[in-house]
Structure formats: structure tokens, C-alpha cells
C-alpha positions in Angstrom: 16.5 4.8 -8.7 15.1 5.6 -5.3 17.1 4.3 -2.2 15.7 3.0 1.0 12.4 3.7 2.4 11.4 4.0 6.1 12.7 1.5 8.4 14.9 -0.2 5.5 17.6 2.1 4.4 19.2 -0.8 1.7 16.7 -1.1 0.0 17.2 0.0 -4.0 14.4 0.5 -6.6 15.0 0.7 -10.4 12.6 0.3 -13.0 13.9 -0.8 -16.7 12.4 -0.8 -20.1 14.4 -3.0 -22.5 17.0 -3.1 -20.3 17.9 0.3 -19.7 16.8 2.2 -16.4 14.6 4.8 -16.1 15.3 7.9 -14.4 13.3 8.0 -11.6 12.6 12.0 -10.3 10.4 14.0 -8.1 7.5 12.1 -6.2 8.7 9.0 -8.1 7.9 10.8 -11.6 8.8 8.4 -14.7 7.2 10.6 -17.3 5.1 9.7 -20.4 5.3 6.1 -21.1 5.0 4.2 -24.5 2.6 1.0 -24.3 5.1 -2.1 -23.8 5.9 -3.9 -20.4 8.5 -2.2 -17.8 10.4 -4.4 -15.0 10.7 -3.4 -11.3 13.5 -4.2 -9.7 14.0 -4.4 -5.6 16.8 -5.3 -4.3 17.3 -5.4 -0.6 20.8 -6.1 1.5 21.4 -7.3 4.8 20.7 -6.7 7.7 17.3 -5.1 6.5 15.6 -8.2 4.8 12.3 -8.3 3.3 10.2 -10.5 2.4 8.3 -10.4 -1.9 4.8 -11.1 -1.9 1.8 -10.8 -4.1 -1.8 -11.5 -3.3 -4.5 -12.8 -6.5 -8.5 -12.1 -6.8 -9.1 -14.4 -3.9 -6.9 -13.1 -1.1 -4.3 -16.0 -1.6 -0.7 -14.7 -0.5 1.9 -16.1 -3.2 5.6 -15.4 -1.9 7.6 -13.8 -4.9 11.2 -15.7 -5.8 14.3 -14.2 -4.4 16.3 -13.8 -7.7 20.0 -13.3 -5.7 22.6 -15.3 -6.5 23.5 -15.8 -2.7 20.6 -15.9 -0.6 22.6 -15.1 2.1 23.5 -12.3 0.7 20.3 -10.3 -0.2 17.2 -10.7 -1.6 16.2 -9.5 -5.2 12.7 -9.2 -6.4 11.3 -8.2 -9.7 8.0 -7.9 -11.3 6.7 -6.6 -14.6 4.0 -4.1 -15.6 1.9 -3.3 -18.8 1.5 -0.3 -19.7 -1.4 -0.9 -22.2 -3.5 2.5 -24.5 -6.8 2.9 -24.1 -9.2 4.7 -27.5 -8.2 8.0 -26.5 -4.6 7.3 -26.5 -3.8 7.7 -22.9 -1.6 5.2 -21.4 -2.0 3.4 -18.3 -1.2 0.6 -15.6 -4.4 -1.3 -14.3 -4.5 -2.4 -10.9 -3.7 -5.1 -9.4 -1.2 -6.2 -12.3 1.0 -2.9 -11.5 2.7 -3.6 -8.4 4.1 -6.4 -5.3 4.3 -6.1 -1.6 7.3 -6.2 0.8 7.0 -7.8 4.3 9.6 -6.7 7.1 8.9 -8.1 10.5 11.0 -6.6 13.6 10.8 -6.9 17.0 11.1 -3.9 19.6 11.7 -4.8 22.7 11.0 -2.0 26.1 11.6 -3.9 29.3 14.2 -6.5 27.9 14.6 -9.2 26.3 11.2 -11.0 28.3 9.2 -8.4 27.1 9.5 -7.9 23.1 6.7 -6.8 21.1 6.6 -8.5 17.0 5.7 -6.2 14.1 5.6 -6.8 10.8 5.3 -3.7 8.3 4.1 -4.0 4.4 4.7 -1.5 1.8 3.0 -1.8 -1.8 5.4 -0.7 -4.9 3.6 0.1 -7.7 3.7 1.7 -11.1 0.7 3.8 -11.0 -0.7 6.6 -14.3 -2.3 9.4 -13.7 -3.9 11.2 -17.0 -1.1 9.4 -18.8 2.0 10.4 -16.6 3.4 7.9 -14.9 4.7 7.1 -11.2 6.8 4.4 -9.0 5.2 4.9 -5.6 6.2 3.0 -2.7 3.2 2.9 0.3 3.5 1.3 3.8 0.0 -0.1 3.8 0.3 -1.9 7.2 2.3 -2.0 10.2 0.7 -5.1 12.5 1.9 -6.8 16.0 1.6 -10.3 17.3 -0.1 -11.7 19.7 -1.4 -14.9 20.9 -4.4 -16.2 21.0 -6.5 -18.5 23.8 -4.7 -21.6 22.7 -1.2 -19.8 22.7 -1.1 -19.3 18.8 0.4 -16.7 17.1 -2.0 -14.5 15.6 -2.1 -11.2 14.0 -5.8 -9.6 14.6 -5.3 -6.6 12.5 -6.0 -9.7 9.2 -8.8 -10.8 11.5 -10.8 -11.5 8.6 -8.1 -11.9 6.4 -6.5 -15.2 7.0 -4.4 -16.3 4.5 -2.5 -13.3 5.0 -2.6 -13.8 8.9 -1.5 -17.3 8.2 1.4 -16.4 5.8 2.6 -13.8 8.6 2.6 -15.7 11.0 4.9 -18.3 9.1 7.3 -15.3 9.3 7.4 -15.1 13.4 10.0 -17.2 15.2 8.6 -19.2 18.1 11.1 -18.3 20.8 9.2 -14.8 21.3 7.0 -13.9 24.2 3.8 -12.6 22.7 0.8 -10.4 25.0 -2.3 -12.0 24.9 -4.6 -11.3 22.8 -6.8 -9.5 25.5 -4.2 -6.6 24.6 -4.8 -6.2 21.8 -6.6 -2.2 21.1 -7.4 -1.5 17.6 -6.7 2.3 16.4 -9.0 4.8 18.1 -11.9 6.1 15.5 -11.8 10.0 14.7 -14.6 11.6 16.1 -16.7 13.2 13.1 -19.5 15.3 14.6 -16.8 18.6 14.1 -17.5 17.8 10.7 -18.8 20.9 8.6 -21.6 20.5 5.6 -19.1 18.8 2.9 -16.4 18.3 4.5 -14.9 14.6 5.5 -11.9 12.7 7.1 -9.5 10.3 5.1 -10.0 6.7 6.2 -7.5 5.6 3.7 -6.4 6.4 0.3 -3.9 3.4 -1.6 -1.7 4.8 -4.2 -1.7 1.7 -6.2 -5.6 1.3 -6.7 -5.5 5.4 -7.6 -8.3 5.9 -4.5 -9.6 5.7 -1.6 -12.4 6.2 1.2 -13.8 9.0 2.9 -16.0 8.9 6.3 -18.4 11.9 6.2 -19.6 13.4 9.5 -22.8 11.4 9.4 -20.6 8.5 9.1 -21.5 7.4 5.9 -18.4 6.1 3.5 -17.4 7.6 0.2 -15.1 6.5 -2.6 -12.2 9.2 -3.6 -10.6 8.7 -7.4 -7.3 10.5 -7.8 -9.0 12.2 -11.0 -11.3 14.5 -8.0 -8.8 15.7 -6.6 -8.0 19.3 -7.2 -4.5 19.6 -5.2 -1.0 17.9 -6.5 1.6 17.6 -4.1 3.9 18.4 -6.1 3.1 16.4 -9.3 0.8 13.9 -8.4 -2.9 13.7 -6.6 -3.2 11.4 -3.4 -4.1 11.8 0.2 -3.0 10.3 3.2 -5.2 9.0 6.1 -6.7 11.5 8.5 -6.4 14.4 6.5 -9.5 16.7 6.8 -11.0 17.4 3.4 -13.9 19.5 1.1 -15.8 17.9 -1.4 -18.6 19.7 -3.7 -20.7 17.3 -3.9 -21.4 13.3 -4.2 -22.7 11.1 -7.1 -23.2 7.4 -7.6 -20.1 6.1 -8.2 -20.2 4.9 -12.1 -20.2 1.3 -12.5 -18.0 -0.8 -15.5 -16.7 -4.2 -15.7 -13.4 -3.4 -15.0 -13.9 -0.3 -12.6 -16.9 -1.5 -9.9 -17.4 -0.8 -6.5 -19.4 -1.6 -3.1 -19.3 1.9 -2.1 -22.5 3.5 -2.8 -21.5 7.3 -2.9 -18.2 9.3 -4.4 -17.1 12.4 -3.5 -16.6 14.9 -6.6 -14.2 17.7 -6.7 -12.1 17.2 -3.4 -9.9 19.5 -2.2 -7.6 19.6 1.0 -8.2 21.9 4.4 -5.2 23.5 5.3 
């Protein structure tokens, strides 16, 4: 069971197999799984409520049930997760079956009540493998802020060019709220990378439910990251977190299959973290 993440402190995680919970220990650490299907379990009381979601191959937001008895009372979500065995007898998850989303939007006001400034955060809980070990991880993803747009709608232009999920957001955000313009709106500043050395690049982003991420070298080209190049655990299992500095021996073309392809044209081979 882990309790509460950042910003939501009742929030409860438990994963089962046939009914009986797993212990859940260091950095989310379930152990060595059998094939069969597992159940994740979220439950989340007031004040703090959250909102289920899962998104398919086209983008579409799907809001998840709320299982509670008493709405009023909570929200409960649950989701279930194959852990399948490929020839070599390792045991896996695959993405994007292995894990949901949480929404939490939250206002933070600094002048008053006239002047309030709308967030919404998302977090992705996932049952993710790594070289047949297996983990719950729970990632804040995003953390957006409302505005409104020439015509005086509500828009959220971080999911710009993602509007289904803008669209489901912003059926989240109460109308009595003053919004800034969208004229204020400042996306996050861009690391410089000409301090760059020969093999060495900055972490755009790395999601712990797809098992990789993206790394912008100092000539500003972009390179896919697996989890299976990186040399450092921290403690028990390999991920990195955006704007990290790291090394990298050397990059390949990124091997193409059915179910594992990619627009990125490079990865980035034995990875390891500058301290």
C-alpha cells in the first residue's frame, strides 16, 4: 500500500492478485510476478478529490467509474493489468494497458479572492517491469493553468494541440473563476545546451509508465532513452527525471518492431547520470 502522493495526502494505493494485496516496498517494488492479471486500487477521500481517467490510441479522454458506494464520500478507482511471458520467460506489463491517470484541479489564489489562478495536476499510476521485476509507480506527468482565450473561453494551452484532453479539463473548471488572458500565458523556459560536452545531454522527459524517455543533445537533436541503457538504479529501479544532465556512449538507430516503434530517429546507448 502506498499513502498519499504530493498535493493529495488521502489518497491510498493497493494492488491485489486474487484478492489478496500485495506488499508494496521500496521505490514501489512488488517483486517477481507470475503471468495472470493484477487489480489497482485508488481510493481517494475528501477533501482531496480526484478525478479517474484513461486515454485510448487516438487521444480520446474516457473518464474512469467511481466505484464508492457514496459518492459523496470518496472516489474509488480500479483498473486491471496483465502481466503476460514473453519466449524467454520474462514477465512483463505492456504499455498503455498497465496503468490510469488522476486529474486534481486547485485553485491558488495571491491577491484575493479576484485574483485566483486554476491548475489542474495529473499523475500516471502504472504497473511497470523491468527485466522481470516489477513496480507500482505513481508520476505527476502534468501540472497546467487556465486561461481564457480571445472569446473569453476557458482554455488550457499547455494541450494546445491536444484537444480532447483540453476539452475534458476544461469540463472540470467552474465558471465563477477569473482567468488571465491568454496573452499571459509563458511556456517553461528551454535549457540552454551549448554547455553541453561531446556525449553528454539534458533530460526532456522520461515517463515511468512507457519505460523511456527523450534526450536533447547539445546540438539540439532528440534521442530516445529505454530504461534497459541506463547504468544507474536509484535504489532498485532505472528512470530519470527531467533536466537531469547525463553521459551516453554512444547512439544507434533505434530498433523498430510492431509492437515497440518510434518517430525518434536516434537512441542513446549506455546512459549514465552526471553527478
Amino acid at each position: 500500500m502506498i499513502e498519499g502522493i504530493e498535493g493529495i495526502d488521502s489518497v491510498v494505493f493497493n494492488v491485489l492478485r486474487d484478492g489478496k494485496e500485495l506488499l508494496i516496498q521500496e521505490d514501489g517494488y512488488l517483486g517477481r510476478l507470475e503471468p495472470g492479471k493484477i487489480t489497482v486500487r485508488i481510493e481517494a477521500e475528501p477533501p482531496y478529490i480526484v478525478d479517474g481517467f484513461v486515454v485510448d490510441g487516438s487521444k480520446n479522454v474516457i473518464p474512469k467509474k467511481n466505484l464508492a458506494a457514496d459518492p459523496e464520500a470518496g472516489k474509488i478507482y480500479q483498473f486491471k493489468v496483465e502481466v503476460k511471458q514473453n519466449d524467454d520467460g520474462v514477465c512483463f506489463t505492456r504499455f498503455p494497458a498497465n496503468h490510469m491517470r488522476l486529474a486534481k484541479p486547485y485553485a491558488r489564489s495571491t491577491l484575493g479572492w479576484f485574483d485566483v489562478d486554476y491548475f489542474v495536476r495529473i499523475w500516471e499510476i502504472a504497473v511497470i517491469s523491468q527485466a522481470g521485476e516489477f513496480f507500482l509507480t505513481v508520476q505527476q506527468t502534468y501540472e497546467a493553468e487556465a486561461f481564457r482565450d480571445s472569446r473569453g473561453a476557458k482554455v488550457y494551452p499547455q494541450f494546445d494541440g491536444w484537444p480532447q484532453m483540453n476539452d475534458w479539463l476544461v469540463s472540470l473548471c467552474p465558471d465563477n473563476f477569473f482567468l488571465p488572458p491568454i496573452n499571459d500565458y509563458q511556456p517553461d523556459e528551454v535549457e540552454p545546451l551549448d554547455r553541453l560536452a561531446e556525449n553528454e545531454a539534458v533530460v526532456d522527459w522520461f515517463n515511468f509508465a512507457q519505460g523511456l524517455g527523450c534526450l536533447k543533445l547539445s546540438d539540439g537533436r532528440a534521442a530516445r532513452v529505454h530504461w534497459c541503457q541506463l547504468i544507474d538504479r536509484r535504489p532498485v529501479r532505472a528512470f530519470l527525471l527531467p533536466g537531469e544532465h547525463v553521459h551516453f556512449d554512444r547512439l544507434a538507430a533505434p530498433v523498430q518492431t510492431q509492437v515497440r516503434s518510434t518517430r525518434f530517429e536516434w537512441e542513446a546507448n549506455g546512459v549514465s547520470l552526471i553527478f
